[in-house]
C-alpha positions, -999 to 999 in steps of 0.1 A, spaced: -44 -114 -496 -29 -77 -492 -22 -66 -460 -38 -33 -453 -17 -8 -436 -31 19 -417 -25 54 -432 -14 85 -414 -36 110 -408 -41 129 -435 -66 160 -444 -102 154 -421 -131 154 -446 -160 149 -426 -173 165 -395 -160 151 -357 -179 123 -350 -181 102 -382 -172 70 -379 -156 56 -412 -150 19 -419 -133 -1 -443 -117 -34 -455 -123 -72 -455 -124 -72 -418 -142 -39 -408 -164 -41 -431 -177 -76 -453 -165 -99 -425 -186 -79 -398 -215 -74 -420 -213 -113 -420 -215 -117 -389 -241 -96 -381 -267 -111 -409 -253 -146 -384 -271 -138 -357 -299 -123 -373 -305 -156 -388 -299 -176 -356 -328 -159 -337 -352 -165 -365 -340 -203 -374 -348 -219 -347 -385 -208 -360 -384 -223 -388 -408 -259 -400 -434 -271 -380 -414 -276 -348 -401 -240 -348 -400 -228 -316 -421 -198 -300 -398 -165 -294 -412 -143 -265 -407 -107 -279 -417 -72 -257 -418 -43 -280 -413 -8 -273 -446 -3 -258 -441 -27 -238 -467 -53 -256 -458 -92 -252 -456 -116 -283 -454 -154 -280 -448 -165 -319 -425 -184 -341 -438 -166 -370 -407 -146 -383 -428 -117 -400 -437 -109 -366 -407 -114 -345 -388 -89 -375 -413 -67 -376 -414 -60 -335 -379 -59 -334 -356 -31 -338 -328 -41 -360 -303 -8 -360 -272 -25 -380 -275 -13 -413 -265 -52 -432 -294 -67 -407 -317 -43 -420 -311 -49 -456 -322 -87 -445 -352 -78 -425 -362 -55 -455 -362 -82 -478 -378 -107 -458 -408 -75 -454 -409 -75 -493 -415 -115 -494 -443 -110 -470 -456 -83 -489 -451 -104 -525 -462 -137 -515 -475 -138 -477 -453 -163 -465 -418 -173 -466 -401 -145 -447 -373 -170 -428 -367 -190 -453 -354 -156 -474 -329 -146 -440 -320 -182 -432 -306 -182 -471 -294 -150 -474 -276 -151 -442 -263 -188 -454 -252 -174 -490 -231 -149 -465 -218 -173 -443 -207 -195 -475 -191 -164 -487 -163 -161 -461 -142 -186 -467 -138 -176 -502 -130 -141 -494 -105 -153 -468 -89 -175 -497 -85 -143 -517 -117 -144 -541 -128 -109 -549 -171 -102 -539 -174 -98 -573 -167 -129 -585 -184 -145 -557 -216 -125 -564 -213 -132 -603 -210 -170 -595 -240 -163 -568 -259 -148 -599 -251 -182 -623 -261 -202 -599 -297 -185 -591 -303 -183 -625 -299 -224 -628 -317 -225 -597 -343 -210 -609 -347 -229 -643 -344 -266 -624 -374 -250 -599 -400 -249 -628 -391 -282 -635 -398 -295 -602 -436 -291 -600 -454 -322 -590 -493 -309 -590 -514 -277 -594 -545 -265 -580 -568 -274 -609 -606 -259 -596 -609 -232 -575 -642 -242 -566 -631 -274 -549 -620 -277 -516 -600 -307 -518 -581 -289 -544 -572 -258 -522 -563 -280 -492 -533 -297 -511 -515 -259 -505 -536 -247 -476 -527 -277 -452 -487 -275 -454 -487 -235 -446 -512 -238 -420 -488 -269 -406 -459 -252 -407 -475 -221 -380 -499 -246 -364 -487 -283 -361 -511 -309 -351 -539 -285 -356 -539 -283 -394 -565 -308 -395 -590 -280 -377 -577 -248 -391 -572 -258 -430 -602 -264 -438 -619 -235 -425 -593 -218 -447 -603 -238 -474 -640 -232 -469 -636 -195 -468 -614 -191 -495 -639 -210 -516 -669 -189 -504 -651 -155 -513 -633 -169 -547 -649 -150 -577 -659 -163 -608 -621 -150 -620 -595 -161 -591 -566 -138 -603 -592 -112 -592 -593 -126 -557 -588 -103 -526 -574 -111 -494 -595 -89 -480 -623 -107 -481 -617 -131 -456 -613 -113 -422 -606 -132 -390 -628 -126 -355 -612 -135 -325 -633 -148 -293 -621 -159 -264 -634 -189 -247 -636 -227 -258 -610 -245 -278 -597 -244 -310 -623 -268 -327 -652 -247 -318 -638 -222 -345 -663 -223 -375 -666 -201 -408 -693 -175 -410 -707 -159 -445 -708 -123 -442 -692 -100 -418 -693 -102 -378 -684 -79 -354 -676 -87 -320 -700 -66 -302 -743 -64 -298 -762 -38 -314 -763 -6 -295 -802 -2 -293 -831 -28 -284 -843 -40 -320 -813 -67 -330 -824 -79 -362 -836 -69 -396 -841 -80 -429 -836 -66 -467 -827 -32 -446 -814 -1 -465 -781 7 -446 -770 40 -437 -730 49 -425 -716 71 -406 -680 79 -398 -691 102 -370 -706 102 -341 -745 96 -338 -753 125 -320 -759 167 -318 -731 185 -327 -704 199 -298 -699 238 -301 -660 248 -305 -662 274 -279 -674 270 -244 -701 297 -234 -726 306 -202 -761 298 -201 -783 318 -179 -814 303 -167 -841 328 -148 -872 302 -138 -880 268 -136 -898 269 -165 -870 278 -191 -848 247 -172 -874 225 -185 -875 243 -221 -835 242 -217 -828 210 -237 -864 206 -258 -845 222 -290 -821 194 -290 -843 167 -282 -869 178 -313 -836 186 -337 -825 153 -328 -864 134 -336 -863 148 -369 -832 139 -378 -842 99 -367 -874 106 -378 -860 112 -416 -836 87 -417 -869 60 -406 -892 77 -436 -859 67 -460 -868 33 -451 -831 28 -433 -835 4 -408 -798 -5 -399 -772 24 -387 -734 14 -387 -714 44 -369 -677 41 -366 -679 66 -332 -698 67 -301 -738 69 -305 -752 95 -278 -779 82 -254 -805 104 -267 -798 91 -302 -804 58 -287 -839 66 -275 -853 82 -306 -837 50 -328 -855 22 -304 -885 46 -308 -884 38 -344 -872 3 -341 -837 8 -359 -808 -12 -357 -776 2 -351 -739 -9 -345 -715 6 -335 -680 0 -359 -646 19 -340 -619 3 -363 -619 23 -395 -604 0 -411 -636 -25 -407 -656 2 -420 -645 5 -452 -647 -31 -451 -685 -33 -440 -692 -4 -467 -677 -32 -495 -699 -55 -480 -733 -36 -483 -725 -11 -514 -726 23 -495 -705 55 -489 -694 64 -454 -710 97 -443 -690 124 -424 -721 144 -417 -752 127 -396 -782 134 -415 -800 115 -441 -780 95 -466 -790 100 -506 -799 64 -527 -763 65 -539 -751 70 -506 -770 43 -490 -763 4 -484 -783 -28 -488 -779 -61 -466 -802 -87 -469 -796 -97 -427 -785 -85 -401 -789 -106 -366 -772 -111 -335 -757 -144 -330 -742 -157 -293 -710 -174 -301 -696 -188 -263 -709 -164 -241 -702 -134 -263 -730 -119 -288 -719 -108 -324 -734 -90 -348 -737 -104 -385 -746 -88 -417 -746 -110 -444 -756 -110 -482 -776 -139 -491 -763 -168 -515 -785 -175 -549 -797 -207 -538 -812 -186 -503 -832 -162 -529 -846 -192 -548 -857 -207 -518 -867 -181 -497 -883 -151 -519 -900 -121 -503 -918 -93 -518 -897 -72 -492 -866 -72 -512 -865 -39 -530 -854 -48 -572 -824 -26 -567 -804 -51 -546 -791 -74 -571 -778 -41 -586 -756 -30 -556 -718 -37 -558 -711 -61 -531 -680 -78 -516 -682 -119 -506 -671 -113 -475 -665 -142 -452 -655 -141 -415 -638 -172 -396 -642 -170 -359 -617 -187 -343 -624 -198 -307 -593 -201 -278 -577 -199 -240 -558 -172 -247 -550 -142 -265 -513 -156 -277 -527 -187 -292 -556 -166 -310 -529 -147 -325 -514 -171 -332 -539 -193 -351 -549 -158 -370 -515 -157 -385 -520 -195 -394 -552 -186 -411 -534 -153 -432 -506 -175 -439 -532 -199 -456 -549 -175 -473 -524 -155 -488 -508 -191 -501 -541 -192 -519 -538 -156 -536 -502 -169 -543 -518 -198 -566 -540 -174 -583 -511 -156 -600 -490 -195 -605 -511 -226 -596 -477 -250 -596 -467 -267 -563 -438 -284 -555 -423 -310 -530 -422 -295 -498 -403 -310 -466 -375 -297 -476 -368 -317 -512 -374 -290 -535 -341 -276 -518 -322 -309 -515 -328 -315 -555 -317 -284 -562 -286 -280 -544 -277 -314 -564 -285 -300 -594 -265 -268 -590 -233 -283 -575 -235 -308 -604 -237 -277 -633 -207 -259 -608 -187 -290 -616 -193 -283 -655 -186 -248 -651 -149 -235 -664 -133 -209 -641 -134 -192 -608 -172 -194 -607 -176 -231 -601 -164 -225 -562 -193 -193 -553 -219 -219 -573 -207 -250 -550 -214 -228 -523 -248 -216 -531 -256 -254 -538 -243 -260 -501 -259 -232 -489 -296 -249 -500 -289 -279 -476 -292 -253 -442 -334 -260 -446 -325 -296 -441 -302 -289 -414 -323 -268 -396 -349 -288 -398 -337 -316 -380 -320 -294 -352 -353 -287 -347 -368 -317 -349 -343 -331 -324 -324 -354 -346 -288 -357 -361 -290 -332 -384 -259 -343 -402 -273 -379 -406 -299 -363 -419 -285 -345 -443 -264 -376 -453 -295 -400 -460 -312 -369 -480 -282 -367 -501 -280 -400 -507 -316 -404 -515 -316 -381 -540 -281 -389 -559 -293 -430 -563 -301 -441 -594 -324 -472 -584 -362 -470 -593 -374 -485 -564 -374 -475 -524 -372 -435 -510 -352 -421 -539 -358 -397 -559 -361 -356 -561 -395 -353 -539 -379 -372 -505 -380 -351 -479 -378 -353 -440 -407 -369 -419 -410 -347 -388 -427 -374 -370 -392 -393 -361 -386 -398 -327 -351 -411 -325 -331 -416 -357 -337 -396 -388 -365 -407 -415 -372 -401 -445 -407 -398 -468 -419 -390 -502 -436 -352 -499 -457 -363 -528 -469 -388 -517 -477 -376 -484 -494 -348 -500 -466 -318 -480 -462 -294 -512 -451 -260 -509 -461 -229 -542 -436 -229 -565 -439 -191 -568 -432 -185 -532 -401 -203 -533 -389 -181 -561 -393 -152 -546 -381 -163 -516 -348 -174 -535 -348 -140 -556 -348 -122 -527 -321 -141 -504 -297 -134 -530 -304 -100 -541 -301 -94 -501 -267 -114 -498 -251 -95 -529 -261 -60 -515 -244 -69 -482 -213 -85 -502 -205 -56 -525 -207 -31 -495 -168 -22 -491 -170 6 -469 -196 23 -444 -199 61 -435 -220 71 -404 -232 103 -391 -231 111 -361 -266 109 -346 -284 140 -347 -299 156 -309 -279 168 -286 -273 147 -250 -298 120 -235 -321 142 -205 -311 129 -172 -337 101 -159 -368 118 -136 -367 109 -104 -405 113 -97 -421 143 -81 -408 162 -56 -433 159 -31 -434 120 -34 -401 117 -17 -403 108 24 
């Protein structure tokens, strides 16, 4: 390798202040080593024994999670190579919904592999075409690694083969609890089409209080508050929503009223109260009998709607609004006043339900087997017309707010895994085979390969056993006994005993390594998420290889303000 010798100055190009960096070592080498230890605060994370990181934001909010989408998302990652990692690890969460550390543990890994052959005087091109080759066969043994598929989407015994390995992987020992609930929503909310199935549609409700087996699955939408008025449930009730406030308009300008007698203090607020009547009073004669507002409902709104024995709830997140408005077919109002047909909503129930000590408020749609049994000449004929959402909620029950989070990231995690399998049903050996096979597969075509390719394609096959490895550091094991009885698992040739390409690691070892079939014991990851995942890794390692040089600005503002020392008048 060339030795580069520093230049003499020469003519200044850019402004004072630009820092200008170049070279193996400036540059590719650091760049390495800063993708390192972003990988090393998310690995420990990963697999079922991942351990929790304990993050404080900027606004000084606590996080206690081993989910990596969350630890990268609340932290602030300024080195430009980190960035590219955490922004490709953003893109897998927003492609697939899970697999976020397993693209920075690889990418960073595909790095780290990378050094040595730079150092031994390999050019990044070469590495990155041999990283490219070896994707590419990667990629073509993955498809023919699929063990099972989710066959009917109706079936819940049929989601919970993918359902209970993502859920395990955020929430071990309590898979047997959270995935089917996952399971049981997902089916409740799959339409007749599943590649048209929404995430959306299942929501999560946190409640504190009880334990996490008290969590349960409820069909329609709750919302974790009680009606604002007196009357709490209705049934086949036009619905009426509001994104503003249920009450008399403010004036924009302040002004002076000037009362002479008793008499016209009394009068003073009879306008409002009779605009206000009439405005409830229309809303009751369009037959609305529930009012979702998404702002504050004013007290004298409050009397007029018990008067006429109306339901109304209040909504703040807008968000859930537009949800709700999926749910019953109607168009959010701006203006209070009475809603046209079109504008209106239909819900078949809405009732308040005490879940711990806390009371909820469900509206729900009913099923087609609730119609047949229960039919009511209440139920206008338009209803079946309406455009509605299956909208399920699962109410998951805890201690505290961490582990509530916690289990709600569980539950996403499981559902989009589902929406993952509508696009590409295939599933694959999980536990960490899928990536053993393959990196015997690739460093077997590397040996086959002809030229200065085969060494970046031994290294990406190398670079597929760090899942393994990291698996069993977390685990607590020898992780390079580990590794050793995985490899030589899945290089025998006999028919009989744990050999094969779906062994994988059993977690559940206490003092030596072991060993299981992932078919077997039903742990299978989506294909699809695992090529992403890989896609990504790599397109992420070759950006950060092929960088040769950074440029930086020198950050715009002038200086930092001196820290306040409080108020003057609080010093002694």
């Amino acid at each position: 390798m060339a030795l580069r010798v520093p230049q003499s100055g020469g003519p200044q190009l850019f402004k004072e202040g630009y820092k200008n960096l170049q070279g193996l070592e400036e540059v590719i080498l650091r760049n390495i080593q800063a993708t390192k230890e972003m990988s090393e605060i998310t690995r420990t994370s990963f697999g079922p024994y991942g351990r929790n990181k304990m993050v404080v934001n900027h606004l000084d909010k606590l996080f206690v999670t081993n989910d990596a989408a969350t630890i990268i998302r609340e932290l602030e990652v300024v080195h430009p190579a980190a960035k590219l990692l955490v922004m490709a690890s953003q893109q897998q969460e927003a492609e697939a919904g899970d697999g976020t550390n397993y693209v920075i543990i690889l990418a960073s890994e595909l790095l780290q592999r990378a050094e040595p052959l730079l150092r031994m005087g390999l050019h990044p091109s070469e590495i990155a075409r041999g990283y490219e080759l070896a994707m590419d066969e990667a990629l073509a043994q993955l498809d023919t690694l699929a063990v099972d598929e989710v066959k009917a989407w109706s079936e819940q015994s049929e989601l919970l083969k993918a359902v209970r390995t993502a859920v395990a992987s955020k929430q071990y020992g309590q898979e047997h609890v959270l995935a089917p609930l996952v399971a049981e929503a997902v089916q409740a909310s799959m339409p007749r089409d599943a590649a048209r199935f929404s995430v959306d549609n299942v929501r999560v409700v946190k409640i504190m209080g009880g334990g996490l087996a008290q969590s349960r699955v409820v069909h329609g939408m709750v919302l974790p508050q009680a009606p604002e008025t007196v009357c709490h449930a209705a049934q086949f009730a036009r619905v009426a929503v509001f994104s503003c406030p249920v009450d008399m308009g403010q004036t924009e300008t302040k002004g002076t009223v000037l009362l002479h007698n008793a008499s016209e203090m009394l009068d003073y607020t009879k306008g409002e109260e009779a605009q206000m009547e009439q405005a409830v009073r229309e809303l009751h004669d369009a037959n609305v009998k529930v009012v979702v507002c998404g702002s504050g409902v004013g007290d004298l709104a409050i009397h007029y709607l018990n008067r006429f024995d109306m339901v109304v709830v209040r909504c703040p997140s807008k968000f859930e609004l537009r949800r709700l408005c999926r749910v019953v077919g109607a168009n959010p109002l701006a203006r209070f006043g009475v809603p046209t047909p079109e504008e209106m909503g239909y819900c078949d129930e809405v009732r308040t339900d005490e879940i711990g000590g806390d009371r909820v408020t469900i509206l729900r749609q009913w099923s087609a087997s609730e119609l047949a049994s229960r039919p009511s000449a209440d139920r206008p004929a338009f209803a079946d017309r309406i455009q509605r959402s299956p909208l399920v909620t699962v109410v998951l029950r805890g201690a505290t707010v961490n582990a509530l989070d916690d289990a709600e990231r569980a539950v996403d995690d499981g559902v989009n895994v589902i929406k993952s399998l509508t696009k590409d049903a295939r599933l694959v050996p999980g536990a960490c085979a899928t990536e053993m096979e393959l990196s015997r597969r690739v460093q077997e075509r590397a040996e086959q390969t002809p030229g200065i390719n085969q060494h970046a394609m031994k290294a990406f096959g190398q670079a597929l056993q760090i899942f393994a490895r990291t698996l069993g550091d977390n685990v607590g094991v020898d992780s390079t006994a580990l590794v050793a009885k995985l490899i030589a698992a899945h290089h025998a040739s006999a028919s009989d005993g744990l050999v094969g390409p779906s062994i994988g690691i059993d977690v559940e070892c206490e003092n030596e390594p072991r060993v299981l079939d992932a078919k077997e014991a039903g742990i299978l990851d989506p294909l699809s998420v695992k090529q992403w995942a890989m896609r990504y890794a790599v397109q992420a390692a070759l950006t950060v290889l092929q960088v040769d040089q950074i440029v930086m600005a020198k950050t715009a503002g002038g200086p930092k303000l001196p820290k306040q020392q409080g108020n003057w008048d609080d010093q002694d």
